[in-house]
C-alpha atoms as one frame of an Amber mdcrd trajectory, in Angstrom:
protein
 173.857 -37.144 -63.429 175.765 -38.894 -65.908 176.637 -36.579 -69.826 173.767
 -38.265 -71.539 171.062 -37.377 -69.496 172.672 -33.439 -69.032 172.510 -33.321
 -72.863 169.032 -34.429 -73.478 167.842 -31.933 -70.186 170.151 -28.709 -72.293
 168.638 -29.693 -75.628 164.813 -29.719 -74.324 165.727 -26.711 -72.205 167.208
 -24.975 -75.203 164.147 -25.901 -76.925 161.757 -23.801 -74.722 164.474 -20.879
 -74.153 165.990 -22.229 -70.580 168.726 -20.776 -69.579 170.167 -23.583 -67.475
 172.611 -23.465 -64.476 173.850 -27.159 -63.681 174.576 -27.094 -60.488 172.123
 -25.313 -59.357 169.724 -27.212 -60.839 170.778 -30.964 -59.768 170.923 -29.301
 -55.959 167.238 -28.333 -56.819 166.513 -31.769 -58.196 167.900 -33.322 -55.435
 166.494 -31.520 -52.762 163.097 -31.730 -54.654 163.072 -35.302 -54.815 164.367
 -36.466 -51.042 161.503 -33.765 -49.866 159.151 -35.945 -52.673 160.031 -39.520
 -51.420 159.860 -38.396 -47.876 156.109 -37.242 -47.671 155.176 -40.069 -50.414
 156.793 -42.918 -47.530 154.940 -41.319 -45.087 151.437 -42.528 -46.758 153.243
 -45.458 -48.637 152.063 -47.794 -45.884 148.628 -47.574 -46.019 147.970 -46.410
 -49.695 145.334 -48.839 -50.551 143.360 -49.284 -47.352 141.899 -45.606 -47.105
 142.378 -41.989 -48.465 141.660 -38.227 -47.469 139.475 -38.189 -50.954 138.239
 -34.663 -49.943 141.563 -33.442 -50.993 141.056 -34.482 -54.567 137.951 -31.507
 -54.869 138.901 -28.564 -56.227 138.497 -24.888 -54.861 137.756 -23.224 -57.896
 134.745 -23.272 -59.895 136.520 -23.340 -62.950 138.194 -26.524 -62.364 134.991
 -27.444 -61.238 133.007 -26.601 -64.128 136.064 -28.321 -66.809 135.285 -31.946
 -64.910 136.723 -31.658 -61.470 140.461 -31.286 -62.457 142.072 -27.507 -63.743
 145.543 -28.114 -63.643 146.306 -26.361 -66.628 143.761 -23.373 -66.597 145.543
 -20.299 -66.848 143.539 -17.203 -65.123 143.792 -14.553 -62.884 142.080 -16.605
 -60.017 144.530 -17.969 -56.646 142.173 -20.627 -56.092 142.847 -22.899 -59.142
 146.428 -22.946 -57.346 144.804 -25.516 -55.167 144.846 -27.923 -58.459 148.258
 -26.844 -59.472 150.548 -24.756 -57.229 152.355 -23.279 -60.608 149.518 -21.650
 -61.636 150.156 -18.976 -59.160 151.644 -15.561 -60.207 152.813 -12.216 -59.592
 149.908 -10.915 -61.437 147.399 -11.969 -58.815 148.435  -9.109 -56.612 146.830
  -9.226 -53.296 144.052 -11.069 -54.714 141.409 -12.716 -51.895 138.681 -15.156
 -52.646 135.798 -16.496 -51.094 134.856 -20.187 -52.044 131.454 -21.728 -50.948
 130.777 -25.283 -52.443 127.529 -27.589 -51.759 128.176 -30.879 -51.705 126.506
 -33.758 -51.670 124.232 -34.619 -48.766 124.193 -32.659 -45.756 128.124 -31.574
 -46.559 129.053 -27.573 -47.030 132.746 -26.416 -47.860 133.958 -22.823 -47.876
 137.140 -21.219 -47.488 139.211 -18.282 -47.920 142.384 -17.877 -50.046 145.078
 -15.038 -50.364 147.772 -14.547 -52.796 150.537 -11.694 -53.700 153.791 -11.380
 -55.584 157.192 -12.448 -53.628 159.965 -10.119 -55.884 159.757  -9.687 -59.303
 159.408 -13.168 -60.245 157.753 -14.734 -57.655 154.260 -15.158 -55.367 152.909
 -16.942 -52.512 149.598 -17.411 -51.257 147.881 -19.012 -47.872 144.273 -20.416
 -47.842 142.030 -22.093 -44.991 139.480 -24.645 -46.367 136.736 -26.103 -44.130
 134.778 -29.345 -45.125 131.389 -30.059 -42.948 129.548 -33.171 -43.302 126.772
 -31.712 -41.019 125.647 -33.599 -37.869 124.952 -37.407 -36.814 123.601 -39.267
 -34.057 125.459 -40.824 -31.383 124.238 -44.442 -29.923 125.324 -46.030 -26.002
 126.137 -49.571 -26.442 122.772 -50.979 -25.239 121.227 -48.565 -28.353 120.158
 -45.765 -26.298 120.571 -42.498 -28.167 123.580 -40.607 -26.196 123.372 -37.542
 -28.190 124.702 -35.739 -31.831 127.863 -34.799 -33.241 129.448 -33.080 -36.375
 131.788 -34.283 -38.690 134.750 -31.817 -39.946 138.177 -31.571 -42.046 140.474
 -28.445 -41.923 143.297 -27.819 -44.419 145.665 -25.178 -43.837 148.214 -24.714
 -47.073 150.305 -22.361 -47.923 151.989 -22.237 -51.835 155.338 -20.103 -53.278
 155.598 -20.357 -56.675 158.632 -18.771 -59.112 158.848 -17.875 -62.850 161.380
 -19.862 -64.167 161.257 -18.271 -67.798 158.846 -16.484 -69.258 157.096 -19.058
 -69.946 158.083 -22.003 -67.226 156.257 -21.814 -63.949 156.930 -24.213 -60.890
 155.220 -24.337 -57.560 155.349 -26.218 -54.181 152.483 -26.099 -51.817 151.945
 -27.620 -47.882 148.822 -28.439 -46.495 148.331 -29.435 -43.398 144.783 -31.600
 -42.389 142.776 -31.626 -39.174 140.088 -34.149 -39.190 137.397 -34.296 -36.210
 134.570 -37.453 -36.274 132.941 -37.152 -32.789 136.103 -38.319 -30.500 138.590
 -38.626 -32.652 140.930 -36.803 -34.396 143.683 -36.698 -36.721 146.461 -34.891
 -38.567 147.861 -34.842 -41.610 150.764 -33.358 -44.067 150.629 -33.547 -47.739
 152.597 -31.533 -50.613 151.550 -30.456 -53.842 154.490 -29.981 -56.633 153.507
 -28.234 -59.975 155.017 -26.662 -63.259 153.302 -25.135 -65.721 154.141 -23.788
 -69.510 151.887 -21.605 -71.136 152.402 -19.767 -74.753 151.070 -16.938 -75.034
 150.925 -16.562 -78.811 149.238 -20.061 -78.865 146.826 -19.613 -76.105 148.632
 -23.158 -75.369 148.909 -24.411 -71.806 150.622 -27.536 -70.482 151.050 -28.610
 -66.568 152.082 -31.817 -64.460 151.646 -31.961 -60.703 152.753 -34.493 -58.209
 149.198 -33.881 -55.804 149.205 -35.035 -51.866 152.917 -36.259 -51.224 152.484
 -37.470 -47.453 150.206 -39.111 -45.338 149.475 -38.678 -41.379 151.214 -37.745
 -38.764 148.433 -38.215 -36.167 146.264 -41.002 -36.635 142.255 -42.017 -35.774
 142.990 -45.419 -33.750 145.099 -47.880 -34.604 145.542 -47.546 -38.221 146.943
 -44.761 -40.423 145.123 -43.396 -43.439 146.916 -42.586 -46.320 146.273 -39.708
 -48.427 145.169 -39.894 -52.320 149.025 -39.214 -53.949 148.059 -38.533 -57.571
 150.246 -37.590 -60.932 148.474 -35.443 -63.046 149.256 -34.348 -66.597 147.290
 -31.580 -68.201 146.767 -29.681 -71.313 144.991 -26.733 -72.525 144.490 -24.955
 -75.334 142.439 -22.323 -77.518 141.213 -24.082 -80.891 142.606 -21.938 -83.521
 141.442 -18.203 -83.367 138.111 -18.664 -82.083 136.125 -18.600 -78.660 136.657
 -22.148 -77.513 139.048 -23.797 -76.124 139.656 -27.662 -75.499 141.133 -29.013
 -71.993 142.076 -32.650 -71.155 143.663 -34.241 -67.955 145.306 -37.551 -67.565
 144.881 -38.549 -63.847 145.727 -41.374 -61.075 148.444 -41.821 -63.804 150.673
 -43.647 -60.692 148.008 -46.556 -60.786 146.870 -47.805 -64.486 143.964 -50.383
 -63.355 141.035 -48.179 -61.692 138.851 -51.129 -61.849 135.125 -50.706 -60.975
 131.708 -52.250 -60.911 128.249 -52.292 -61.988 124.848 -53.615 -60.703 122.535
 -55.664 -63.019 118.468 -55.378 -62.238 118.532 -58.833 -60.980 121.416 -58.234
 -58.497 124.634 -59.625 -60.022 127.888 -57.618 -60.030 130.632 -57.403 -62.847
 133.631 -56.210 -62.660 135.177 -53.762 -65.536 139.116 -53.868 -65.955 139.418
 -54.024 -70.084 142.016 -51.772 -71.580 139.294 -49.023 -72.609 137.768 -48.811
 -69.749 140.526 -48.408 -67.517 142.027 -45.062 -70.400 139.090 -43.356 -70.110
 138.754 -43.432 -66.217 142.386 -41.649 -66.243 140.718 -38.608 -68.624 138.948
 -36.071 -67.541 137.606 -33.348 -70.913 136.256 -30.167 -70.871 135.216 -27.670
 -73.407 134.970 -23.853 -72.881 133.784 -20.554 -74.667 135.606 -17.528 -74.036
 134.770 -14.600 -75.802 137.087 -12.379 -73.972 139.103 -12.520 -70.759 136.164
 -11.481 -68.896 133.823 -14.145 -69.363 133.599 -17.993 -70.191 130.935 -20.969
 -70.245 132.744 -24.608 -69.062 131.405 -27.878 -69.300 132.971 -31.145 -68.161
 133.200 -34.488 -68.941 134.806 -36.985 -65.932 133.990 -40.374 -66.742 135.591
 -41.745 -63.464 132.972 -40.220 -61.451 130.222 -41.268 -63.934 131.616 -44.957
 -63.329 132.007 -44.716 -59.793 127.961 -44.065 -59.347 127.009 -47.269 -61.490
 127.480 -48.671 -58.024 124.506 -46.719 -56.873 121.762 -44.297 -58.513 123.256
 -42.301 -61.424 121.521 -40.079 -64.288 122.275 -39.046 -67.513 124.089 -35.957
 -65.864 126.060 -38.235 -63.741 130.071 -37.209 -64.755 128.887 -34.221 -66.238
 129.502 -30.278 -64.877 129.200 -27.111 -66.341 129.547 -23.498 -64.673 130.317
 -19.866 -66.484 132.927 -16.623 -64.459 132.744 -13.042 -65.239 135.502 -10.368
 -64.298 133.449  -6.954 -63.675 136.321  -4.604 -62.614 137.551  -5.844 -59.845
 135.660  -8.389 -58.912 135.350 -11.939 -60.612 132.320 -14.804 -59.833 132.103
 -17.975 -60.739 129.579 -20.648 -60.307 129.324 -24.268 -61.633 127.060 -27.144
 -60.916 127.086 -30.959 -61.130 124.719 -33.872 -60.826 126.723 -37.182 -60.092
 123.931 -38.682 -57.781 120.102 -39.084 -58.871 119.379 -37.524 -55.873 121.947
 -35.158 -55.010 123.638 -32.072 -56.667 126.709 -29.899 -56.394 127.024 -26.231
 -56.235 130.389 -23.946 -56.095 130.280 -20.507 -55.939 134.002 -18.717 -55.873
 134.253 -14.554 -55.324 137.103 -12.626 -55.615 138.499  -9.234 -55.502 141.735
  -7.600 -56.101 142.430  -5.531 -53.508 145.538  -3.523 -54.729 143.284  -2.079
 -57.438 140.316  -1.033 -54.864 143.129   0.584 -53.185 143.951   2.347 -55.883
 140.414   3.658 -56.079
């Protein structure tokens, strides 16, 4: 790393109290990014022909609830470590969570997520997720009904994360992806990479993950199906000394034309690429009121998904969500809904406990 660059790096880690150690840090880097460029080849191939888009929903209702994307939510919760990997912490101490999501159609999620500390400064956490899309019907080739079958993904992951300073948090996490149609079946390996700086004085939260590094390993049939690599920039923060505060994402920020279409009465289709149309698909906003740390209402504003359904039926709710969480002792619940179909809604429920303090009971 050439004397320029190592002086701009000391003076921005200066700037944020960093104590740096060069040479530990370019081994990092370079580790970091051969693991990086490895798992993005993997899925390089095949990037624009298909995705694993199940792995863009969140776990958490929270992320939910702010528009679908939480990266930089800070809260005592291991499942919005499934948006950002350096969200998790040594102060979720042998938390577990329950996570039960209705999607839309005949498609139900749930899963179950763990986390503890790892040392004084750092934490890991493991979590199964399982995706249904509920059953469908099987046909011989002369049209004959040969039976019924279900549809399923798996993700395994597991996620270490380490204080860096007080205030600088970085995470890895690895997921790996079982997928079942009927009689085939695949697998897949992707990597999350997160950091995340949050003042305290300032309520003031900022994040950027590198989300689904990788691609398969095991494919349907003859094809491989990549997996949606996204870069992810996020920002959070309480507006001056009252209840709210104001969140907004920058998404997809590795592709800048997210180009999509709508359908006139009569049957024609235009396409919309302009300049403004193509920003605000790579924002996601979300407003929420937080009295205390016990308690907040969300609501959401994705206007990706709200373009996505002028292909099809959409309602004024379309892109919209909204959901509230309360912390009673040790337990937390959260629940958030959204409406991006005319005819179909979305429900997440998340529950968690702390178990280290019910021991302590």
């Amino acid at each position: 790393m050439p004397p320029p660059a190592l002086n701009i790096i000391k003076g921005a880690a200066e700037s944020f109290h960093i104590k740096m150690n060069f040479p530990l840090i370019r081994h990092i880097a370079v580790v970091v990014l051969l693991c990086a460029a490895a798992l993005r080849c993997l899925g390089q191939e095949s990037q624009d022909r298909s995705s694993y888009s199940f792995l863009e929903i969140p776990y958490s209702s929270h992320a939910f609830a702010l528009g679908g994307s939480g990266i930089a939510v800070v809260d005592d919760d291991v499942t919005l470590a499934g948006s950002n990997p350096g969200l998790l912490g040594t102060e979720l101490e042998k938390q577990v969570a329950f996570n039960y999501m209705h999607y839309l159609g005949d498609s139900n999620f749930a899963g179950v997520h763990y986390a503890q500390s790892a040392g004084r400064r750092g934490a890991w956490g493991a979590g199964l997720q399982y995706l249904g899309y509920g059953s469908a019907t099987s046909f011989n080739p002369d049209g004959t009904v040969a039976g019924s079958f279900s549809m399923k993904d798996i993700v395994v992951s597991g996620i270490y994360a380490y204080d860096i300073t007080e205030r600088l948090r970085g995470g890895i996490s690895m997921k790996m992806v079982y997928s079942s149609y009927e009689a085939y079946s695949a697998f897949a390996m992707a990597a999350d990479l997160g950091i995340n700086y949050y003042d305290e004085e300032k309520d003031m939260s900022l994040s950027l993950v590198l989300k689904n590094m990788g691609g398969q390993l095991k494919r349907f049939d003859r094809e491989y199906t990549s997996v949606p690599f996204d870069i992810q920039i996020g920002w959070m923060q309480r507006i001056g000394h009252g209840p709210f505060m104001l969140a907004v994402t920058a998404w997809h920020l590795n592709k800048w034309s997210l180009p999509y279409y709508t359908h006139s009465d009569s049957g024609e289709t235009e396409k919309k690429d302009s300049f403004f149309s193509n920003l605000m698909r790579h924002l996601v906003f979300g407003l929420q009121y937080s009295p205390s740390d016990k308690f907040y209402i969300a609501i959401g504003y994705n206007n990706k998904i709200r373009t996505d359904m002028s292909t099809y039926k959409r309602n004024f709710l379309s892109g919209f969500s909204a959901g509230f969480g309360m912390k009673v002792k040790s337990f937390d619940l959260g629940v958030s809904y959204a409406q991006p179909h005319k005819s179909a809604s979305s429900i997440m429920v998340n529950f968690s406990m702390n178990l280290q303090e019910l021991l302590r009971k």
